[in-house]
ZAZA-323553 format. One record per residue (C-alpha): x, y, z. Coordinates in nm, 4 decimals, padded with zeros to 6 digits, always signed. Layout:
N
+----------+----------+----------+
|        x |        y |        z |
+----------+----------+----------+
|        X |        Y |        Z |
...
+----------+----------+----------+
//
This chain:
196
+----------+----------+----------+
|        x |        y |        z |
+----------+----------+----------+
| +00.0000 | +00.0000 | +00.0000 |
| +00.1312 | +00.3364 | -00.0185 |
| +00.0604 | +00.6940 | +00.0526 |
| -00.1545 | +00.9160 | -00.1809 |
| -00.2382 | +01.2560 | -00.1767 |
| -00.2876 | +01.5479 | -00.4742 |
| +00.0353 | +01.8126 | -00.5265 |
| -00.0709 | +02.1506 | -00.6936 |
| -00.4301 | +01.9935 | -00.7403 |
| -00.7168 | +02.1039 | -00.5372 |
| -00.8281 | +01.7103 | -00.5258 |
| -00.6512 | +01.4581 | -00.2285 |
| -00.7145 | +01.1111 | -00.2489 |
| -00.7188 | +00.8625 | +00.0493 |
| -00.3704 | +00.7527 | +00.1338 |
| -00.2446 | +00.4442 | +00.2703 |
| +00.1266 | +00.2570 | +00.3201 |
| +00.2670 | -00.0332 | +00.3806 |
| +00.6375 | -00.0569 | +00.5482 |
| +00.8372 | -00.2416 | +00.4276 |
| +01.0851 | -00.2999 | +00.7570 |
| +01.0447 | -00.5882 | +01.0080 |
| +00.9265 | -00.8422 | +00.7357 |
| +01.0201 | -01.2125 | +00.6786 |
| +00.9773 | -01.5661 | +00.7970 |
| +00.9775 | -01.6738 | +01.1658 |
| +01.1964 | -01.9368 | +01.2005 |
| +01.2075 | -02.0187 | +01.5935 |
| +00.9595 | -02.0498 | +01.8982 |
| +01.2368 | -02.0007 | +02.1704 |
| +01.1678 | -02.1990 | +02.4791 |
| +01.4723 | -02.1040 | +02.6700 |
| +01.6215 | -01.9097 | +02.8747 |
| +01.9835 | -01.7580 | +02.7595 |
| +02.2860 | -01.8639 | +02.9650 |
| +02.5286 | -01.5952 | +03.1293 |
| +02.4185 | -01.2059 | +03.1845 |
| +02.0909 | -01.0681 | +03.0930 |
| +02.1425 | -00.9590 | +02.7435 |
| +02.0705 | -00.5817 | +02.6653 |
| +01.7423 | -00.5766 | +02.5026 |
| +01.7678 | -00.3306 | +02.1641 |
| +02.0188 | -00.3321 | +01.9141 |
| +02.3303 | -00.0783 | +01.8427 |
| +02.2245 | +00.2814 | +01.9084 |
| +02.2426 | +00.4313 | +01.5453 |
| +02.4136 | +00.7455 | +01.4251 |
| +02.2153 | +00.9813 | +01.3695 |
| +02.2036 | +01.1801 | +01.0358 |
| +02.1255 | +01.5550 | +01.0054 |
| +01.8665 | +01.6627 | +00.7637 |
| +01.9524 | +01.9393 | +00.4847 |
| +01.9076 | +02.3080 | +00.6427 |
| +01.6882 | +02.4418 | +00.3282 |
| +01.3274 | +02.4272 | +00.3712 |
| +01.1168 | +02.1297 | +00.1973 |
| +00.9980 | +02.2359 | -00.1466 |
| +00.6538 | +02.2571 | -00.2974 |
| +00.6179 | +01.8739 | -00.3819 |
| +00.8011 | +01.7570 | -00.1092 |
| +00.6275 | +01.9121 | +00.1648 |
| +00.2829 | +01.7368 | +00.1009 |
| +00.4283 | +01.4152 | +00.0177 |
| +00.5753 | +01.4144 | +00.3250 |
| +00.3153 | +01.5788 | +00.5325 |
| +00.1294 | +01.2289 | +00.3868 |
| +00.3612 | +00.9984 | +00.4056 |
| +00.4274 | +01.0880 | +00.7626 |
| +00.0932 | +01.0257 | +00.8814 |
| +00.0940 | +00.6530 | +00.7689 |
| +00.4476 | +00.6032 | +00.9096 |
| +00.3608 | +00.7063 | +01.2494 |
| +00.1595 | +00.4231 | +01.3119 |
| +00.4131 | +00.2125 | +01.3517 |
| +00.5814 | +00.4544 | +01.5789 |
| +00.7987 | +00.6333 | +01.3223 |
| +00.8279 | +00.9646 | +01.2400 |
| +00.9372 | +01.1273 | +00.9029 |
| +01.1486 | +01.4629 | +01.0002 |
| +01.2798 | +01.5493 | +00.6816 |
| +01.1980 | +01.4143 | +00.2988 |
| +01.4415 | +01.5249 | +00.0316 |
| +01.4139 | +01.4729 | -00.3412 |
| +01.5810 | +01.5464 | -00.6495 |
| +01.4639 | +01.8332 | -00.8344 |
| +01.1465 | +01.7388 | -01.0430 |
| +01.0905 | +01.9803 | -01.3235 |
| +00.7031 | +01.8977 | -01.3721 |
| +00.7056 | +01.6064 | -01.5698 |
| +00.4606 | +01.3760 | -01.5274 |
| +00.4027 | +01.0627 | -01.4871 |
| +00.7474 | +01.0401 | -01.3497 |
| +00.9532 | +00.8590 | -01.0435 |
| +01.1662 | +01.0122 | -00.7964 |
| +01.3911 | +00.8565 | -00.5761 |
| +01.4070 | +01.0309 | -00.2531 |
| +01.6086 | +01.0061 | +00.1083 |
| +01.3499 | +01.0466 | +00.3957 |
| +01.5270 | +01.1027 | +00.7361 |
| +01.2976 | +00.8796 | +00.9443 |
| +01.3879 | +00.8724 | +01.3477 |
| +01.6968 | +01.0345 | +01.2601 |
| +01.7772 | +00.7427 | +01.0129 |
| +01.8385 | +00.7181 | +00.6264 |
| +01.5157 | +00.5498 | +00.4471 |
| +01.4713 | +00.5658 | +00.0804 |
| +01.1653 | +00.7140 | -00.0452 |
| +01.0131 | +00.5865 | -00.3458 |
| +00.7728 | +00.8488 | -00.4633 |
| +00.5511 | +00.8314 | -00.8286 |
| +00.3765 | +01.1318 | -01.0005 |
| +00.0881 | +01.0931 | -01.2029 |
| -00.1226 | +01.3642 | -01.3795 |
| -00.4631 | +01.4312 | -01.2062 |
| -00.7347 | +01.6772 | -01.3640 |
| -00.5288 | +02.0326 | -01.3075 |
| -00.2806 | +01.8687 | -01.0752 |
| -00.0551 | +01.6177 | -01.0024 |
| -00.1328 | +01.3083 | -00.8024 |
| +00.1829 | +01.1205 | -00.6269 |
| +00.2529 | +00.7443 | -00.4723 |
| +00.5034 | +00.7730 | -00.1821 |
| +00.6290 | +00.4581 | +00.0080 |
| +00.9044 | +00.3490 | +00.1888 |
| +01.1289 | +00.1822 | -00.0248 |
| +01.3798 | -00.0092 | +00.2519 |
| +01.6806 | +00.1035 | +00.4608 |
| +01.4821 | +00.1105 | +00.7947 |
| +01.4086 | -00.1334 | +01.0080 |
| +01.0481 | -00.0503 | +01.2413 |
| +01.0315 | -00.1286 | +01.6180 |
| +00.7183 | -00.1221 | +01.6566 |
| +00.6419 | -00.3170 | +01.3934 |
| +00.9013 | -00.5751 | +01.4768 |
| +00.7362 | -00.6269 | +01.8153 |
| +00.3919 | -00.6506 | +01.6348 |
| +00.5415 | -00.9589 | +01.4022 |
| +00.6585 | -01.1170 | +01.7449 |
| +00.2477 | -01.0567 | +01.8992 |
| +00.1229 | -01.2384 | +01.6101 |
| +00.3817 | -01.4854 | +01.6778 |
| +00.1899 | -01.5381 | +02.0144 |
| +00.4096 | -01.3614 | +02.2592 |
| +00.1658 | -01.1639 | +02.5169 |
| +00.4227 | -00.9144 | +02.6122 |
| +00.7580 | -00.8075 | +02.3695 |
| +01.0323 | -00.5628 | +02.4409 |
| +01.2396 | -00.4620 | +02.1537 |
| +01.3984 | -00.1699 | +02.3392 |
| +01.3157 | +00.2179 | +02.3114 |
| +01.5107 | +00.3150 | +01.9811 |
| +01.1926 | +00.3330 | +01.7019 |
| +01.3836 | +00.2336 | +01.4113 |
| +01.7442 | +00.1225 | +01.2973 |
| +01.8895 | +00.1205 | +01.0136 |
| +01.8807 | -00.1783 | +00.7667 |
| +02.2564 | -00.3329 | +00.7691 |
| +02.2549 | -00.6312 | +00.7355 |
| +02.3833 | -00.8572 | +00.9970 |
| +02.2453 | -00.6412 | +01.2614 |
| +02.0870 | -00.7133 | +01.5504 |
| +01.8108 | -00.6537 | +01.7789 |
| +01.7502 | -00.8455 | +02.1170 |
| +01.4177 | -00.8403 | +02.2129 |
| +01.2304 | -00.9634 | +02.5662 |
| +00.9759 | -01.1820 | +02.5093 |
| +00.6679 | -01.3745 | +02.7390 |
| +00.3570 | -01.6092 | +02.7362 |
| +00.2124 | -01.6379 | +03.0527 |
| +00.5102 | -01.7513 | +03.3169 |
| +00.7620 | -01.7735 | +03.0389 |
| +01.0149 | -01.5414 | +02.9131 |
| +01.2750 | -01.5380 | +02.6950 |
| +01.5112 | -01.3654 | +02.4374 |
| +01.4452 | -01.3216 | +02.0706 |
| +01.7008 | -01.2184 | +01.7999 |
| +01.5915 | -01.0421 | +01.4894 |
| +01.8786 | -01.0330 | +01.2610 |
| +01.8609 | -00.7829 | +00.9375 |
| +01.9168 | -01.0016 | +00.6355 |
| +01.8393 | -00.7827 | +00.3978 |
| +01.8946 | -00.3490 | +00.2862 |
| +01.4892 | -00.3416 | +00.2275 |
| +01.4906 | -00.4032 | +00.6301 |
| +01.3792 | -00.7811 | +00.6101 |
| +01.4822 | -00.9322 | +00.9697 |
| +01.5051 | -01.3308 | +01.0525 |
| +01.3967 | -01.3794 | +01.4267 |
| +01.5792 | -01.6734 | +01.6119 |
| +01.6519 | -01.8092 | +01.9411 |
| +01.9258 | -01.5457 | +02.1336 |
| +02.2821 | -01.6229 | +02.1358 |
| +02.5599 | -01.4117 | +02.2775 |
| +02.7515 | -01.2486 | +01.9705 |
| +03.0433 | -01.4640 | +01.9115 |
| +02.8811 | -01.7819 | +02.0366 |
+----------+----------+----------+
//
């Protein structure tokens, strides 16, 4: 799904968006507890990346005034979108950087021609990995309560990883979701110290 709206048009359609991050197969049910300390639940606190210092121009300002409506409800939030210049073509694709929770996300973003104005497509096109909607996967997965930390999104490298507390009634455990992929695809699997 993806977000929708009208630029330079007096008509807005009904948006909607689909992230892309925290997506891909379960492929473990832990049912144990880790050995050794209590592992620190979160992943690697990312850098942080500064958003340009010129003001959003006239497309980019509604897309993402859109786009960051759908995002939030999986606890993100869209701070900055910035696009190559677009000299009114249409139809026509952009590929945009989106600083989402202070991290790099590409943008995918579509213009179409609608009546007087211009109608546009924005999604998230990868780079991000969700929080929120990694703990969501692991709630459909049947955990009651999950703790993936307080950071709302990381970025997508792959290999990284993000310990999260898990329980079902009088059981709790660690979960590992590993980024396998730049779109923000994750594996989840049973915790085990780095190294081990």
């Amino acid at each position: 799904m993806r977000a929708r709206a009208t630029v330079l048009g007096l008509v807005a359609a009904t948006a909607s968006l689909a992230l892309l991050a925290g997506c891909g197969p379960d492929r473990s049910e832990a049912s144990r507890h880790p050995s050794g300390p209590t592992p620190k639940v979160g992943g690697p606190v990312p850098a942080q990346h500064v958003p340009p210092h010129h003001p959003m121009d006239r497309l980019e300002r509604p897309v993402a005034a859109e786009l960051a409506r759908h995002i939030a409800g999986q606890g993100l939030t869209l701070g900055y979108l910035d696009c190559p210049h677009w000299g009114g073509a249409v139809p026509s694709r952009l590929s945009c950087r989106g600083y989402v929770d202070g991290v790099l996300a590409a943008v995918a973003v579509r213009l179409r021609a609608a009546g007087t104005g211009v109608s546009y497509d924005a999604w998230l096109a990868g780079g991000v990995v969700a929080t929120r909607r990694l703990e969501g996967r692991l709630h459909d997965a049947g955990w009651v309560q999950v703790d993936c930390g307080d950071v709302a999104a990381y970025p997508a490298l792959t290999g990284t990883r993000i310990v999260c507390r898990v329980e079902r009634g009088t059981r709790h455990t660690y979960l590992v979701a590993t980024v396998s992929s730049p779109t923000g695809m994750v594996t989840i699997g049973d915790y085990a110290p780095t190294g081990s």
